[in-house]
C-alpha positions in Angstrom: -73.9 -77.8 57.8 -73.4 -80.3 55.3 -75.5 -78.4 52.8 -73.4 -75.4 53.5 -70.0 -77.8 52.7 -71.7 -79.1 49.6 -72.5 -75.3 48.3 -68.7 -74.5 49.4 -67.3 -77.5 47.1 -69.9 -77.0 44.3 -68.6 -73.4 44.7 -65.1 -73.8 44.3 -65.0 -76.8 41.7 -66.9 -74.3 39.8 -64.2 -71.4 40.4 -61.9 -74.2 39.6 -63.2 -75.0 36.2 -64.0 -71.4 35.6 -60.1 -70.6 35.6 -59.6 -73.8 33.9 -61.2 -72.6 31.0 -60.6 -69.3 31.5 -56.8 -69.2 31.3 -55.7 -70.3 28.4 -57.8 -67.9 26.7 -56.0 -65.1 28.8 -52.9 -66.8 28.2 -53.5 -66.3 24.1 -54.6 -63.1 24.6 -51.1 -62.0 26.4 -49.4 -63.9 23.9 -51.4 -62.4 20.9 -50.5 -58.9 22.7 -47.1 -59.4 23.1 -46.6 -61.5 19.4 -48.1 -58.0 18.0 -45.3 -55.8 20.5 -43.0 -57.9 19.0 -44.3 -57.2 15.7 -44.3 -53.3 15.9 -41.0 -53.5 17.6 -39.7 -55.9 14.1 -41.2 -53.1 11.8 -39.9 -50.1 13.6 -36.3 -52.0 13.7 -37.0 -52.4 10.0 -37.8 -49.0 8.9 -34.2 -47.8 11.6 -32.4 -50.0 9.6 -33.1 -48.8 6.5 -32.6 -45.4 7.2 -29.2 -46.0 9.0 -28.2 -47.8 5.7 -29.3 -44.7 4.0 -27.7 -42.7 5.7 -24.4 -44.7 6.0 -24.6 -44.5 2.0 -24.9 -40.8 2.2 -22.2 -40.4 4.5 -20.0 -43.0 2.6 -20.8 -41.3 -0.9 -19.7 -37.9 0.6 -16.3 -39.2 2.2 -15.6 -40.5 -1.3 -16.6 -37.1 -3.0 -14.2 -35.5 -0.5 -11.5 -37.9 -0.6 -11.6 -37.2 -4.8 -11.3 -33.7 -4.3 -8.6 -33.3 -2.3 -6.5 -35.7 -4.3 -7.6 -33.6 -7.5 -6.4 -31.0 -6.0 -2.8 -32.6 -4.6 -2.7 -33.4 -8.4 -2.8 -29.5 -9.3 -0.9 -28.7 -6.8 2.2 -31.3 -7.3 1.4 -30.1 -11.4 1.9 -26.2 -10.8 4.9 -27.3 -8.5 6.1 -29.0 -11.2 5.7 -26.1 -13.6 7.3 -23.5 -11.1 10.4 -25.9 -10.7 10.7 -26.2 -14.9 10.2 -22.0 -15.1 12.8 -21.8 -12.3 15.0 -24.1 -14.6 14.3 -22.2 -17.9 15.4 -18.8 -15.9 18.4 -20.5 -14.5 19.2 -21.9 -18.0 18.4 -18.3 -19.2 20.5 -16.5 -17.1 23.4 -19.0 -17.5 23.1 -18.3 -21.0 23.6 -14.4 -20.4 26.4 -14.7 -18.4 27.9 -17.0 -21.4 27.2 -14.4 -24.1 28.4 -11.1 -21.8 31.6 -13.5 -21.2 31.6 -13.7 -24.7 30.9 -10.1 -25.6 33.7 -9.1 -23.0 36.2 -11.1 -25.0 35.0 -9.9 -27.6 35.2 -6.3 -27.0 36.8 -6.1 -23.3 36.1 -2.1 -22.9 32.3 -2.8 -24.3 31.3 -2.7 -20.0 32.4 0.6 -19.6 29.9 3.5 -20.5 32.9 5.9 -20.9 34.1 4.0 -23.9 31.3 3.4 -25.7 30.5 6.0 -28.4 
């Protein structure tokens, strides 16, 4: 029986040192395989980033394109409302001035209005 308890300690001291040395090396394996997750996960955040920037520019570049097109067009519109309110001004002007010269011609020549009088 004592050989038997001997063969049982021998035995297990040997498991013993066996995960002794065994261990760490698992350990740095798990921690090489994880430290090279980590590593994919870095470059693949990385290359995300880089498009989202891309993209942002892209997106930021076409709000500016659209933003200057609609203020060039406010521009022509407030300049073509600018021209119909001086044409409206030139006609009212116009007109003012062709009531002046009938006034004119009618004091002028008070029966010149009436188609009956005129030769």
């Amino acid at each position: 029986m004592n050989m038997w308890l001997i063969i049982a300690i021998v035995v297990v001291v040997a498991l013993v040192v066996l995960v002794a040395v065994l261990a760490p090396r698992l350990k740095r394996k798990d921690r090489d395989r994880k430290r090279a997750r980590a590593d994919d996960h870095l470059r693949e955040a990385h290359v995300r980033t880089t498009q989202a920037d891309k993209e942002k520019a892209a997106a930021e570049e076409l709000a500016a394109r659209a933003r200057r097109e609609r203020a060039e067009t406010e521009e022509r519109a407030l300049a073509a409302e600018q021209e119909a309110r001086n044409g409206y001004a030139r006609a009212e002007r116009e007109s003012a001035e062709a009531q002046r010269l009938k006034g004119r011609a009618s004091k002028l020549d008070p029966d010149i209005d009436d188609p009956a009088n005129r030769r």
